[in-house]
C-alpha positions as CSV (number, residue, x, y, z in Angstrom):
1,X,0.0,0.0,0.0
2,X,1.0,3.4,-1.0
3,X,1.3,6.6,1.5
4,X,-2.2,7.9,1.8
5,X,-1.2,11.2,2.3
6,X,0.5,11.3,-1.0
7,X,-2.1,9.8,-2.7
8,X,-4.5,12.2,-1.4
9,X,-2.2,15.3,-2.4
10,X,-2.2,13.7,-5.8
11,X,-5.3,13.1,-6.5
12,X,-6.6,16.8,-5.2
13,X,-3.7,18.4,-7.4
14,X,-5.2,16.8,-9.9
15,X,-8.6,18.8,-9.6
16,X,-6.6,21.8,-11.0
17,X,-6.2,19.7,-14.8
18,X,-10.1,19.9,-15.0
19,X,-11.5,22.3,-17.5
20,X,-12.3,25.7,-15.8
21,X,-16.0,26.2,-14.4
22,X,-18.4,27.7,-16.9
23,X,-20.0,31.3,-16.2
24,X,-23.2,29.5,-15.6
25,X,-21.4,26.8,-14.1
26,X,-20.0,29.2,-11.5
27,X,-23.1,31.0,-10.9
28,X,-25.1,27.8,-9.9
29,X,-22.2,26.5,-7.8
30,X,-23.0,30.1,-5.6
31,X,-26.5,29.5,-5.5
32,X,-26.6,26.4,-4.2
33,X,-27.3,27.4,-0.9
34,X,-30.2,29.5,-1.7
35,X,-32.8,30.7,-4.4
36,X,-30.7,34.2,-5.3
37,X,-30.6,33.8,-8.7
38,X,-33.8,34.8,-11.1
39,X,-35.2,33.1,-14.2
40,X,-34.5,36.1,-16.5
41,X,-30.9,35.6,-14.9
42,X,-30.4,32.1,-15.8
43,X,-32.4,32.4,-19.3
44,X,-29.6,35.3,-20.3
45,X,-26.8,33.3,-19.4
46,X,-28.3,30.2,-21.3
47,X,-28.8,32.0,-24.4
48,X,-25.2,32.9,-24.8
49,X,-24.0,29.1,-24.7
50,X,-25.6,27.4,-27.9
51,X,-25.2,23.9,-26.7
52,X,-26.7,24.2,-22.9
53,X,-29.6,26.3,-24.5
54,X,-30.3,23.4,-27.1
55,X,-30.4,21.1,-24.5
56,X,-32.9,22.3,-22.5
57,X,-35.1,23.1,-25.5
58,X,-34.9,19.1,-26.0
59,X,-35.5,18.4,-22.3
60,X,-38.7,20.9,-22.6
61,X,-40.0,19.5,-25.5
62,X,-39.4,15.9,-24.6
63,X,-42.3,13.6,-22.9
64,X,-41.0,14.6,-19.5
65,X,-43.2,17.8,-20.0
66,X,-46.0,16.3,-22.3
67,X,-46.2,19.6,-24.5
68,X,-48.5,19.5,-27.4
69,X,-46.8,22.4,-29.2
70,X,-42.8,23.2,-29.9
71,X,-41.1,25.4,-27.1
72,X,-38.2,27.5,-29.4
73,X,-37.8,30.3,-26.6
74,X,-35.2,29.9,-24.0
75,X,-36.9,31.8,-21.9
76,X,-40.3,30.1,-22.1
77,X,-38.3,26.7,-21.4
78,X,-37.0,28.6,-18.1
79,X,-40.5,29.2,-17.1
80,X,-41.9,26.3,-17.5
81,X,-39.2,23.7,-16.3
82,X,-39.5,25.5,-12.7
83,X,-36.5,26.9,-11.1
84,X,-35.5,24.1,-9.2
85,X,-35.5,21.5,-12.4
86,X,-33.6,24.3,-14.5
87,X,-30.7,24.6,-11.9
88,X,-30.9,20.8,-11.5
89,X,-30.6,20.2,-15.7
90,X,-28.2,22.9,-16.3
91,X,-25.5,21.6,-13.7
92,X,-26.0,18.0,-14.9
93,X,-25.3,19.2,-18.7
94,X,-22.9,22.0,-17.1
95,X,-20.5,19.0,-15.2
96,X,-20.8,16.3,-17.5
97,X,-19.3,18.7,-20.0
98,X,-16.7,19.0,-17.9
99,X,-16.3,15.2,-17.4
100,X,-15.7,14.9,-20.8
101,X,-13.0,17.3,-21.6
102,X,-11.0,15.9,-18.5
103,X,-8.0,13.9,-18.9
104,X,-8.6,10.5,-18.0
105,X,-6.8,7.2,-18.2
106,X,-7.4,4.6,-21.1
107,X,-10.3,2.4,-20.5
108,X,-12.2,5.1,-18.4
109,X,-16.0,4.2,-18.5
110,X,-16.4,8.2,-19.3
111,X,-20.3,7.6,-20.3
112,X,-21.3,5.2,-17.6
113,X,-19.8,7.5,-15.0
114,X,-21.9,10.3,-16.1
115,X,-24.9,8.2,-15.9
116,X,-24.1,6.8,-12.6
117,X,-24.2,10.8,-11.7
118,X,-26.7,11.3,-13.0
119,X,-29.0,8.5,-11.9
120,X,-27.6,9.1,-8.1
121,X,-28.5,12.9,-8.0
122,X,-32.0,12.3,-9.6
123,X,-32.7,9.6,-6.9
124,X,-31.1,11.6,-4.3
125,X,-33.5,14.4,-4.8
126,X,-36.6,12.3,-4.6
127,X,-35.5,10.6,-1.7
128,X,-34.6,14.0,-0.5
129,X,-38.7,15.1,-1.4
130,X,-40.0,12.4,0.1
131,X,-38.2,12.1,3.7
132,X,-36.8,14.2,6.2
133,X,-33.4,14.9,5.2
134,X,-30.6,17.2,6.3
135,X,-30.4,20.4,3.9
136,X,-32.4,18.5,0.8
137,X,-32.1,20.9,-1.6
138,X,-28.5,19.9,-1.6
139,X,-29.6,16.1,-2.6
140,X,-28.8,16.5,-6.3
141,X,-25.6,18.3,-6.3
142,X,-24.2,15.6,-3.4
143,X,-25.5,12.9,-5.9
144,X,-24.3,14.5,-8.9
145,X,-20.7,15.1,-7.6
146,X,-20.3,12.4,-5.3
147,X,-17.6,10.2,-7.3
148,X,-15.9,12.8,-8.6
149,X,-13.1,11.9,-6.3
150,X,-13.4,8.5,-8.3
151,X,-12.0,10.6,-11.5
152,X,-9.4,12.3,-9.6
153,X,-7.9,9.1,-8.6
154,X,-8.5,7.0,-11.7
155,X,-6.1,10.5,-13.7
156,X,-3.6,11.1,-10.8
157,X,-3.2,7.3,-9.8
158,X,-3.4,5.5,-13.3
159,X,-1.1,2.2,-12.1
160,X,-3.0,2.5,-8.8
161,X,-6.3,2.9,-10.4
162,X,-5.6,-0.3,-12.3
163,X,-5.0,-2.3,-9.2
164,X,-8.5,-1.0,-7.5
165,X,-10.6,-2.1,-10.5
166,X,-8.9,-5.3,-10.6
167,X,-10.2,-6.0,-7.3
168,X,-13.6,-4.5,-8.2
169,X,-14.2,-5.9,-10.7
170,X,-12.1,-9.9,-11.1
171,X,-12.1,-10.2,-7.2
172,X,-15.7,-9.2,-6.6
173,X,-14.3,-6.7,-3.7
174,X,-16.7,-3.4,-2.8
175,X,-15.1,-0.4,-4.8
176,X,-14.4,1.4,-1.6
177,X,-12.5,-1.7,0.2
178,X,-10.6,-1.9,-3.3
179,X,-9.2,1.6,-2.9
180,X,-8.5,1.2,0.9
181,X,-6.5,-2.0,0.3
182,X,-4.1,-0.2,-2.5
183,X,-4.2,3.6,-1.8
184,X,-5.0,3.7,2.2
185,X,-7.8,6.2,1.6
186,X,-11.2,6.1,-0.8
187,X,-13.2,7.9,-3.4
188,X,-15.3,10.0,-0.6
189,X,-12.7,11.2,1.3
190,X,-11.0,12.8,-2.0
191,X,-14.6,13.7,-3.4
192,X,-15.3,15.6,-0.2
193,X,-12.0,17.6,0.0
194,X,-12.8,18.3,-4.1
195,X,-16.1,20.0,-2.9
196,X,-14.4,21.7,-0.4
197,X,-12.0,23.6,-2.5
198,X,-15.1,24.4,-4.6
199,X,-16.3,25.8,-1.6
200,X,-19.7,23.8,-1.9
201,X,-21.9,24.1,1.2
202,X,-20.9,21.9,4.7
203,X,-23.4,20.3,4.7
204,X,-23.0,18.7,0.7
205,X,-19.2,18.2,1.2
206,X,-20.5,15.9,4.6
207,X,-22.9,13.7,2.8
208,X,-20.2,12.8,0.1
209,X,-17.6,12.0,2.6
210,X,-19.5,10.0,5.4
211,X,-21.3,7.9,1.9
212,X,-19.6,4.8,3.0
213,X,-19.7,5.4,6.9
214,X,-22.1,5.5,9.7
215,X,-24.0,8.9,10.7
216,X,-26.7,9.4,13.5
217,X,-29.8,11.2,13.0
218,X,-29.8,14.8,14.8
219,X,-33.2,16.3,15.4
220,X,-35.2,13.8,13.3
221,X,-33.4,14.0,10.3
222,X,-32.3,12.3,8.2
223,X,-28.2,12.6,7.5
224,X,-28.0,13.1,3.6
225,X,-25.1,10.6,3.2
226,X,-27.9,8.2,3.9
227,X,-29.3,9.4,0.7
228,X,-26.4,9.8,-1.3
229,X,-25.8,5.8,-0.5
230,X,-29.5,4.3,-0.7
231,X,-29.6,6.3,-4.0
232,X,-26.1,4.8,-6.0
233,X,-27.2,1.8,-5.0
234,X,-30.3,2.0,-6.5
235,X,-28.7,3.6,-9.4
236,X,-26.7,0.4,-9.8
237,X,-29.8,-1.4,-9.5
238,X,-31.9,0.2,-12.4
239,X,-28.5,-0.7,-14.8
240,X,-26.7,3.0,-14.4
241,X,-23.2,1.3,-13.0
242,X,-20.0,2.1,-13.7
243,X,-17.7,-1.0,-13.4
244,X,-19.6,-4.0,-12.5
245,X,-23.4,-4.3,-12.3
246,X,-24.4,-5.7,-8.5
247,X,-25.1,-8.9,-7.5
248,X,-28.8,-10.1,-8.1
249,X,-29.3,-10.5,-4.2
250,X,-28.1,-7.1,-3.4
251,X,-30.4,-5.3,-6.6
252,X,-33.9,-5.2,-4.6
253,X,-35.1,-1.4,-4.2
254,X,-37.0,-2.4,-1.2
255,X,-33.5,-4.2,0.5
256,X,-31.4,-0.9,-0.4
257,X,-34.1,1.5,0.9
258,X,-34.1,-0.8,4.0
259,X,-30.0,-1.3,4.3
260,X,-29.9,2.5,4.4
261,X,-32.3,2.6,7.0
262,X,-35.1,4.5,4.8
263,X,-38.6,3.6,5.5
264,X,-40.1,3.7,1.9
265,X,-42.1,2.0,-0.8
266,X,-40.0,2.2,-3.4
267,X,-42.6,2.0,-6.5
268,X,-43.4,5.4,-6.8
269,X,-40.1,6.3,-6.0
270,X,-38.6,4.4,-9.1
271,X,-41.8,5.5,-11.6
272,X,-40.4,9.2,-11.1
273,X,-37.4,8.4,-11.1
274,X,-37.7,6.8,-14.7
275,X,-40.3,9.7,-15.8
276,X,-36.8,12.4,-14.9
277,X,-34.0,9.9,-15.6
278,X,-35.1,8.8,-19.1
279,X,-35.2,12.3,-20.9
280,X,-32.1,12.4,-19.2
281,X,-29.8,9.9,-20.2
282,X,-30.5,11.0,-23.9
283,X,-27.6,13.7,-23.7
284,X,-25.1,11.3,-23.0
């Protein structure tokens, strides 16, 4: 096993080869914590990138919304998606742009880890509707960015990174036990410190890091980690995986939902999920 420390340092230094932040990207990231930010804002700075405006023409047009007539206005999309939806659809589109200009090693499952992103911070913020959760309308930024720390080891620590998915994947050994065994540390701890230096809220940067580890429940609610981990596993489960799909006995919505210790039916749950994730995973 390799120092942790170093590994750690390597991986974080690795955050500054990533593709710089788009205005919009940026001005999402500071409103993350809040609703300060205005639909006429966001339409105007959608209208200047031709791609992330096209794309949410699509997403307004497409069955999610179940609009008879075309939507060509940027700003008519804005009003009808609903704030929380825009900001939701602009940083997936926003990050996984970045995801795909970032150096990464040969092999790299580029598309199924946006999906796995994806899938997480869609089911993250349904979980995060439906119970009583810890800061929940950070639930689909902590699902969205919650591997990233995955990518920063798989670019920094390339012979390292080939170890861990051997034991993933051949030896059948939990992605996060893989990554303890050869680097000493794992994929939240680097996520985390990633959101820090982004300067996300506490409270995001908490759930990512404690994904994989035990947190009590303080004043009823529920710690978002608990979330973040219920929903990649069920992201696995509905097929959006990144290395290795899970084992038959571990792909039951109801057994995740109960493992994370979430009291819910999961058959709504997973029909709105679909209804969000399908328009969804067209863009990738």
């Amino acid at each position: 096993m390799t120092d942790p420390v170093v590994c750690r340092q390597k991986a974080l230094r690795s955050l500054g080869d990533l593709p710089p932040f788009s205005p919009i990207l940026n001005k999402l990231m500071a409103t993350l914590a809040s609703d300060d930010v205005s639909f006429g804002q966001l339409a105007e700075l959608i209208e200047k990138d031709t791609v992330l405006a096209g794309n949410v023409l699509r997403l307004v047009n497409s069955a999610l919304y179940g609009r008879r007539g075309t939507i060509s206005s940027v700003r008519h999309a804005v009003s009808l998606i609903g704030l929380a939806k825009l900001r939701n659809t602009v940083m997936t589109l926003s990050v996984s742009r970045l995801w795909a200009y970032s150096r990464s090693p040969k092999g790299w499952p580029a598309a199924r880890f946006n999906l796995h992103g994806v899938a997480t911070a869609v089911m993250t913020d349904l979980l995060a509707q439906r119970l009583p959760a810890e800061f929940p309308e950070g639930g689909f930024v902590a699902g969205l960015l919650h591997d990233i720390g995955l990518l920063l080891i798989a670019t920094s620590l390339p012979q390292e990174f080939t170890e861990i998915r051997r034991l993933h994947v051949e030896e059948g050994r939990a992605l996060e036990e893989a990554e303890r065994a050869v680097i000493g540390i794992d994929h939240a701890d680097v996520s985390a410190a990633a959101l820090s230096r982004w300067n996300l809220p506490v409270s995001i940067q908490t759930a990512v890091r404690y994904q994989f580890q035990e947190q009590h429940m303080r004043n009823d609610e529920i710690p978002l980690s608990w979330l973040v981990r219920a929903a990649s596993n069920l992201a696995e489960a509905r097929g959006a995986y990144i290395f290795v799909p899970p084992p038959e006995s571990e792909a039951e919505p109801a057994e995740i939902l109960k493992e994370a210790g979430l009291c819910l039916d999961p058959t709504t749950l997973l029909e709105d999920f679909e209804r969000e994730f399908g328009p969804m995973k067209g863009f990738f």
